[in-house]
C-alpha positions as CSV (number, residue, x, y, z in Angstrom):
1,X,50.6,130.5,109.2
2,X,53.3,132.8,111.1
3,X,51.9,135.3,112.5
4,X,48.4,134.9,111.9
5,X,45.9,134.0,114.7
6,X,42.5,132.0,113.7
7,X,39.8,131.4,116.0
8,X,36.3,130.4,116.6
9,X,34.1,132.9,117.9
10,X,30.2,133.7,118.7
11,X,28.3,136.2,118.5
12,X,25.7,136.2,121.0
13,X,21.8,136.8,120.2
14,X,20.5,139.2,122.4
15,X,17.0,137.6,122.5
16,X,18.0,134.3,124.0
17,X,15.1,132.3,122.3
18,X,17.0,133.1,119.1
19,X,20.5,132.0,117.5
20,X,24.0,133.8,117.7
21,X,26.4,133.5,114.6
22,X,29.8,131.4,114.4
23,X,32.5,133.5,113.4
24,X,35.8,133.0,112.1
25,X,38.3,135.7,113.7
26,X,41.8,136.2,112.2
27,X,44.3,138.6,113.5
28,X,47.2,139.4,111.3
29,X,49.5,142.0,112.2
30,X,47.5,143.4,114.8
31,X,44.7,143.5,112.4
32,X,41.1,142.1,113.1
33,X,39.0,140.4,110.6
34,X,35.9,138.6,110.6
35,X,34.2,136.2,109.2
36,X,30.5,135.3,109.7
37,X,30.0,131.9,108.8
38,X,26.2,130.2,107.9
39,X,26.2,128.6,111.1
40,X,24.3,129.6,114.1
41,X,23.7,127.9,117.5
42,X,21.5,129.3,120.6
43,X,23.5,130.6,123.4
44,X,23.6,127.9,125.9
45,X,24.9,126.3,123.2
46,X,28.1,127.4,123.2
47,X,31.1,127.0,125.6
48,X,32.6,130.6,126.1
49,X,36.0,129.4,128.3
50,X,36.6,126.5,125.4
51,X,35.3,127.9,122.3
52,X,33.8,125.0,121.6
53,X,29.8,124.0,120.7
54,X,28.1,122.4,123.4
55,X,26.2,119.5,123.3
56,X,23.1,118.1,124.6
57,X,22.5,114.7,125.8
58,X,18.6,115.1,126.1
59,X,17.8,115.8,122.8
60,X,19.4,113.2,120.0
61,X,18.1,114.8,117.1
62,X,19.7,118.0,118.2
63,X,22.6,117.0,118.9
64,X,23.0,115.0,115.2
65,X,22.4,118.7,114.0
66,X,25.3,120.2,116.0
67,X,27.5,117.6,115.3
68,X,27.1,118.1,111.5
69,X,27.5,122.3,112.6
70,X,30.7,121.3,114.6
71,X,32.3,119.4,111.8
72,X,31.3,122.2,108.6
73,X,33.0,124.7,111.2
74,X,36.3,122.4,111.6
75,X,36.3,121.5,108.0
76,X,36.4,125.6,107.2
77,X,38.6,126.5,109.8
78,X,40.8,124.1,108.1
79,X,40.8,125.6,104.9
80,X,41.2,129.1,106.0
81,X,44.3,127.9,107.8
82,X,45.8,126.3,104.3
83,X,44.7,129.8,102.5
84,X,46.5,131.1,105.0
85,X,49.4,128.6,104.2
86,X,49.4,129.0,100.6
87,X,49.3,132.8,100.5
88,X,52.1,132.9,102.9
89,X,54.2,130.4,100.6
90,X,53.5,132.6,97.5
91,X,56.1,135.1,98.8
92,X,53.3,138.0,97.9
93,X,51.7,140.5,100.2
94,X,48.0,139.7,101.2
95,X,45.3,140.8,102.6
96,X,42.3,140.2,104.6
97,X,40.2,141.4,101.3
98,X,42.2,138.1,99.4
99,X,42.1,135.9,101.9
100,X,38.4,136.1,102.2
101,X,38.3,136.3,98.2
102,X,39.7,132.4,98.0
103,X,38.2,131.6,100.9
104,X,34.1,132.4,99.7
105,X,35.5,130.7,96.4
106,X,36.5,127.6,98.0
107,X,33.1,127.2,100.6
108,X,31.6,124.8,98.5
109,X,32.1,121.7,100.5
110,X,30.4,119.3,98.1
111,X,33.2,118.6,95.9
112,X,35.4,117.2,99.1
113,X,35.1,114.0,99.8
114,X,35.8,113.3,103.5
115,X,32.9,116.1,103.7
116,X,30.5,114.8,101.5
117,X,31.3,111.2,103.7
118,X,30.3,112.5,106.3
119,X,27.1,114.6,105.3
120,X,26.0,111.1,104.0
121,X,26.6,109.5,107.8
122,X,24.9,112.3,109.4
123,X,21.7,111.8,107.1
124,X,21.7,108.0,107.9
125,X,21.5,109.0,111.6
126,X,18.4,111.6,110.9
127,X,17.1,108.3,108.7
128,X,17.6,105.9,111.9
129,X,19.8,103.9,110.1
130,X,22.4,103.6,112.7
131,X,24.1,100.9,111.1
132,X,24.8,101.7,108.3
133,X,26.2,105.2,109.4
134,X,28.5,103.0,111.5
135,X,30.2,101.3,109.0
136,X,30.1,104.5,106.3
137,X,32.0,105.9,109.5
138,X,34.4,103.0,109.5
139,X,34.8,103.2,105.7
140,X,35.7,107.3,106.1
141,X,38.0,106.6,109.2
142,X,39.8,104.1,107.1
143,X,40.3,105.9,104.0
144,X,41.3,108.9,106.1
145,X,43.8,107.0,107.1
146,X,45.1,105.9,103.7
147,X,45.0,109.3,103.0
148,X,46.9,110.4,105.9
149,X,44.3,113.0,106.7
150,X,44.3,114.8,103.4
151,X,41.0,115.6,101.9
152,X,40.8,115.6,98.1
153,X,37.8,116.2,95.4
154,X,35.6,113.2,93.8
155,X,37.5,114.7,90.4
156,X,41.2,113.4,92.0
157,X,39.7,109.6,92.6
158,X,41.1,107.8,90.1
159,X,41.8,103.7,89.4
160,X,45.2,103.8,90.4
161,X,44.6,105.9,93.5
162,X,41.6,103.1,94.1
163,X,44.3,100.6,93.4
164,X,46.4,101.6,95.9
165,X,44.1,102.1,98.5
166,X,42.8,98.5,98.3
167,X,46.8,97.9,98.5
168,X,46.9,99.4,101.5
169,X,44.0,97.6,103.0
170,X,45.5,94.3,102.0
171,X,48.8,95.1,103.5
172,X,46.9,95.8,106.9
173,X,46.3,92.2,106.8
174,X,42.4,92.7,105.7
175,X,40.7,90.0,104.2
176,X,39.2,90.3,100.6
177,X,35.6,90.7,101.5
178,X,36.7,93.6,104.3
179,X,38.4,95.4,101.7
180,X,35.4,95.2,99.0
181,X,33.0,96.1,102.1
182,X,35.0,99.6,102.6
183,X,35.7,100.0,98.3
184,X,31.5,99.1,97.9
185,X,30.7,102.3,100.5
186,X,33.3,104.3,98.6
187,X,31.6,103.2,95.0
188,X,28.6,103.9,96.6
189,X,29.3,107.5,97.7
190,X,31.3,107.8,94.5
191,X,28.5,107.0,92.4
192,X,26.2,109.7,94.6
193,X,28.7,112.6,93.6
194,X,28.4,111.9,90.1
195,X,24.3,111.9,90.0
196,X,24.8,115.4,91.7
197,X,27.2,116.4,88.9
198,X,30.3,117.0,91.0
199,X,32.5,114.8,89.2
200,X,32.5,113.1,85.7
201,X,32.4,109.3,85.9
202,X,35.6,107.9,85.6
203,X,35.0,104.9,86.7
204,X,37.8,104.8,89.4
205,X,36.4,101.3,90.9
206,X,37.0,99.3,87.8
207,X,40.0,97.6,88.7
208,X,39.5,97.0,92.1
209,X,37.3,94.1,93.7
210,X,34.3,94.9,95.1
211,X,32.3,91.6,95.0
212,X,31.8,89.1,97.7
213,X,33.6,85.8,98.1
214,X,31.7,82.5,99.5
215,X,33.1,82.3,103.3
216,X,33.1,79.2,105.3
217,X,30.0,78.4,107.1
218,X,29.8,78.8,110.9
219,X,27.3,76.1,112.0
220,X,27.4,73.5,114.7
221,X,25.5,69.8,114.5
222,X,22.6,69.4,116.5
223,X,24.4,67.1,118.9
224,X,26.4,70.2,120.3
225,X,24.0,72.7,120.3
226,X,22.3,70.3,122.9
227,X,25.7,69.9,124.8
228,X,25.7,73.6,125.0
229,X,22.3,73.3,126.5
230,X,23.1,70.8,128.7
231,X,26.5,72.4,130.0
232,X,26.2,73.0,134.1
233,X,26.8,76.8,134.2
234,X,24.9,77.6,137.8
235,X,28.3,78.8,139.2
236,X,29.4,80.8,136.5
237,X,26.5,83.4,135.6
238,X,27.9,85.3,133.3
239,X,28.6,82.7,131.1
240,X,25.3,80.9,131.7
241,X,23.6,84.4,130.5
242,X,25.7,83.5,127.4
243,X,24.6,80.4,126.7
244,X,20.8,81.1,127.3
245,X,21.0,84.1,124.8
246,X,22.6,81.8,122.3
247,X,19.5,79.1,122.6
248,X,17.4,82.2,122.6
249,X,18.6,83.0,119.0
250,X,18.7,79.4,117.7
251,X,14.6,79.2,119.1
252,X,14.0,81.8,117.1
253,X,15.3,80.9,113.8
254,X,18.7,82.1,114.0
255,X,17.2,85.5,115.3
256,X,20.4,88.6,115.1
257,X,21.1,89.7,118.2
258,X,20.7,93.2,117.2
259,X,16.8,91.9,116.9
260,X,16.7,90.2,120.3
261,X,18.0,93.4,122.3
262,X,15.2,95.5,120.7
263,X,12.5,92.7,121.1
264,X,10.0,94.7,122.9
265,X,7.4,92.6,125.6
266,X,4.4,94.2,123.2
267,X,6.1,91.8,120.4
268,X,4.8,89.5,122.1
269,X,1.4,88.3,121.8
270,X,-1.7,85.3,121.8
271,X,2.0,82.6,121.8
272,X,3.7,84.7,118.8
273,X,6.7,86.8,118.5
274,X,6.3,89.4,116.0
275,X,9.1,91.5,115.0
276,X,10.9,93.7,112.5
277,X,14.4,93.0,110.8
278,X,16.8,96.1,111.9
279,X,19.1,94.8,108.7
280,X,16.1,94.6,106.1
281,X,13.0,95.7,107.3
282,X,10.7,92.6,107.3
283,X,8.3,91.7,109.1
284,X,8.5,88.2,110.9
285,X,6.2,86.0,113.2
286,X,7.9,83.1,115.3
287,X,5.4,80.9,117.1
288,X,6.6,81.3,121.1
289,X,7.6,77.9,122.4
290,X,8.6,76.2,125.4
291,X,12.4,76.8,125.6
292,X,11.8,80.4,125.0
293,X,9.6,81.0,127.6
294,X,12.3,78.6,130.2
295,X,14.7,81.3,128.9
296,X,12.4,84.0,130.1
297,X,11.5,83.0,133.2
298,X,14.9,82.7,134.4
299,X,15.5,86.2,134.8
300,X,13.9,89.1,136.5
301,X,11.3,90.9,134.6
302,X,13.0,94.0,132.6
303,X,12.3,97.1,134.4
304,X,12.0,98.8,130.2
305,X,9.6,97.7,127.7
306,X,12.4,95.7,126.2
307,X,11.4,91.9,126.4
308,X,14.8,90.5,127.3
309,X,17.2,91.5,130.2
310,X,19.9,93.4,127.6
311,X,19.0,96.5,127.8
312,X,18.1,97.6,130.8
313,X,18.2,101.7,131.0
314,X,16.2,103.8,128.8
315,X,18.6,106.9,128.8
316,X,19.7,107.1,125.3
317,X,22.9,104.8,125.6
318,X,20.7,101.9,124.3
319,X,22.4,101.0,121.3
320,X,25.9,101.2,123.6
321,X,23.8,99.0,126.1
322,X,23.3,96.5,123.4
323,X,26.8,96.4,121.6
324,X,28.4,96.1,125.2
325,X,26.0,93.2,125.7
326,X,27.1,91.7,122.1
327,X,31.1,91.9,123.0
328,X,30.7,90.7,126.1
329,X,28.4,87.4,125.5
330,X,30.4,86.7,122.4
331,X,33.7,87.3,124.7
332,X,31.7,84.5,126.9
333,X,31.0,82.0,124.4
334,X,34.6,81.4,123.3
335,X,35.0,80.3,127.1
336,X,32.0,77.9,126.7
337,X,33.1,76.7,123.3
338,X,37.0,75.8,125.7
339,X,34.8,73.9,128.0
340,X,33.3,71.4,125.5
341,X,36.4,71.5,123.4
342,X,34.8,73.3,120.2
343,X,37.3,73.7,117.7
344,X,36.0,77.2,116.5
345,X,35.5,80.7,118.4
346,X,32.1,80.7,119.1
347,X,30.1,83.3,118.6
348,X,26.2,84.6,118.3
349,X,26.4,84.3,114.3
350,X,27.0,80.3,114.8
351,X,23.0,80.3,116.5
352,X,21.3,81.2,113.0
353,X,24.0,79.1,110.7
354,X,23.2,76.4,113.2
355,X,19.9,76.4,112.9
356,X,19.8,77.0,109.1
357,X,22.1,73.6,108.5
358,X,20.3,71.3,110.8
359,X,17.0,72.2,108.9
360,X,18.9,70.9,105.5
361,X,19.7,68.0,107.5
362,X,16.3,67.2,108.6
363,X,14.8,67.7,105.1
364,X,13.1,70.6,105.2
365,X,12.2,72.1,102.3
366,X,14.7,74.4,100.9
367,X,12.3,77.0,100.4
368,X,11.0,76.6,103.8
369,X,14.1,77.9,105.4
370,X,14.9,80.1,102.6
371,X,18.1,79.0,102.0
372,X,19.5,82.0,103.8
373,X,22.9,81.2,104.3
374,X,23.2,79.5,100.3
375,X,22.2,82.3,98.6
376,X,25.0,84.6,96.7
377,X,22.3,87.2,96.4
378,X,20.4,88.5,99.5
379,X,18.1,89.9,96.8
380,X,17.0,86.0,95.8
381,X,16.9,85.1,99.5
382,X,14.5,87.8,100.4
383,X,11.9,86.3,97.6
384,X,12.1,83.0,99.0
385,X,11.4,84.4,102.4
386,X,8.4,86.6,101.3
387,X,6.7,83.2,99.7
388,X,7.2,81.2,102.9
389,X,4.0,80.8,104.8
390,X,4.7,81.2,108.2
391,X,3.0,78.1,109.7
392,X,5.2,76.4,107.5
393,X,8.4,78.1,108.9
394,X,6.7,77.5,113.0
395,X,6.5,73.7,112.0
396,X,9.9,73.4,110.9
397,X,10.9,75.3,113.9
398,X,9.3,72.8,116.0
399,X,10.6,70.0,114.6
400,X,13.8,71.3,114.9
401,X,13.1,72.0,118.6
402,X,11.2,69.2,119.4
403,X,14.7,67.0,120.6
404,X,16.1,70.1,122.2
């Protein structure tokens, strides 16, 4: 790209309630060209002394919409730059009228898959399903990586380019079921291309594994969840904030702490907890007992509508509030697990397999407690929990509690 300058430019509106256009401006032997792109922004917007779209941290949705702007701009200015590249290489003279000519032929995005990666995490976010743009996030940072930063078309995705991807992942010292996780999200994505006819299905994913092996399961007996309990933490806070939020998920049926940090103090209501899975959507009712409520009072009343003290500023970083709150209380409960001399690393997931095992060993029914943690298929679990009764599920909780 000798020679040639390529920038990002704006073109302001002169009414300021409407947008300006993003340019693309190439200089090439002290020649000016132009490019209008499809992408406008309002003025304050945009960050004259940086070049650079500005963003706004009191309006989310906005912000989603630049940041999918800001990327479509980068990914262009990219491939202008290797146009650039490969009609320098050719040895021919060009000009602006055949750069512009490859460049309008090669503006459909759709076909690239980094692109089409991340147009799927940006319409998770509009969807509200933060998670799950997380890890499609995770799963594009990682083949990115693989790929050394070199995009390619669904068409070029292949079995043995599949196969050595999942190579590659193995040699990072992943497990089998990370891997899968990260080859399911690309099948997934894959699979979306090809219902939109950009690709042919090849069926790239054929030789790879993307099932899900049985893990260990992370569960403690009854006799040391109470020794957790028990534990004298008055001089260490921090760590006895730990514990209580650990009992607080074992109360609740193995409750995710994802659930807790949202719990709002509306949930609730007449000595019921009433909430909504963030993972699946369902709807669940706890009956509010005794420990719960010695949890609460404990603390200070939350200044937010959230019920417990984990989130504690309504300024958007809520979800950052929360995932701080998760490292550091997991972080905590290794320490408590050195104290009693646990031989695992402790964490918030024990709470719910915890809770699940010591209902099996109490003889409650199967379907009672779902089976949650025996199931292959979260498909087959999710019918046993939409049969359960919940007056069945608040006894069983009780009994469980009843010694605690």
């Amino acid at each position: 790209m000798k020679n040639v300058s390529i920038k990002l430019k704006f073109r302001r509106s002169v009414n300021p309630e409407k947008e300006g256009s993003l340019i693309y401006q190439l200089i090439y032997e002290r020649k000016v060209c132009r490019i209008t792109s499809k992408y406008k922004i309002f003025n304050h917007e945009w960050d004259e002394a940086t070049g650079q779209i500005l963003f706004s941290s009191l309006d989310s949705s906005r912000d989603s919409q630049l940041g999918m702007i800001r990327f479509n701009v980068d990914w262009e200015l990219h491939q202008l730059c290797k146009i650039v590249d490969t009609l320098a290489l050719s040895g021919q003279e060009w000009t602006f009228s055949d750069l512009t000519s490859h460049f309008n032929s090669f503006i459909d995005k759709d076909s690239s898959v980094f692109h089409f990666i991340q147009m799927q995490i940006q319409r998770k976010k509009q969807l509200g399903k933060v998670r799950s743009s997380e890890t499609y996030q995770a799963t594009l940072n990682s083949f990115m990586s693989f790929r050394c930063g070199v995009d390619l078309t669904f068409d070029m995705i292949d079995s043995e380019l599949m196969e050595l991807y999942e190579a590659e992942l193995q040699n990072r010292g992943l497990t089998r079921n990370t891997s899968s996780f990260y080859l399911r999200i690309l099948r997934t994505n894959y699979k979306l291309a090809v219902e939109k006819g950009l690709t042919q299905d090849c069926h790239p994913f054929k030789r790879v594994y993307c099932g899900i092996d049985k893990t260990v399961k992370r569960s403690l007996s009854f006799a040391k969840i109470k020794q957790i309990k028990e534990l004298d933490l008055s001089l260490t806070p921090s760590l006895d904030f730990a514990r209580d939020m650990f009992l607080f998920s074992f109360c609740t049926r193995g409750m995710s702490f994802v659930d807790m940090a949202y719990l709002k103090k509306k949930d609730l209501k007449n000595g019921y907890l009433t909430y909504r899975r963030k993972k699946t959507g369902q709807l669940l009712t706890v009956e509010w007992t005794r420990q719960m409520q010695d949890i609460i009072d404990k603390y200070p009343i939350n200044p937010t509508q959230y019920l417990l003290p984990l989130i504690l500023r309504e300024d958007g970083s809520e979800r950052r509030q929360y995932q701080n709150q998760m490292m550091k209380i997991n972080r905590h409960l290794k320490d408590i697990a050195s104290l009693i001399k646990l031989p695992v690393s402790l964490s918030l997931y024990y709470s719910r397999h915890s809770w699940a095992t010591i209902a099996r060993g109490k003889d409650i029914p199967l379907s009672v407690i779902s089976e949650a943690l025996g199931h292959d298929s979260e498909i087959t679990t999710q019918i046993y929990l939409d049969s359960i009764k919940s007056v069945e599920v608040d006894k069983a909780n009780r009994k469980i509690l009843k010694d605690l």
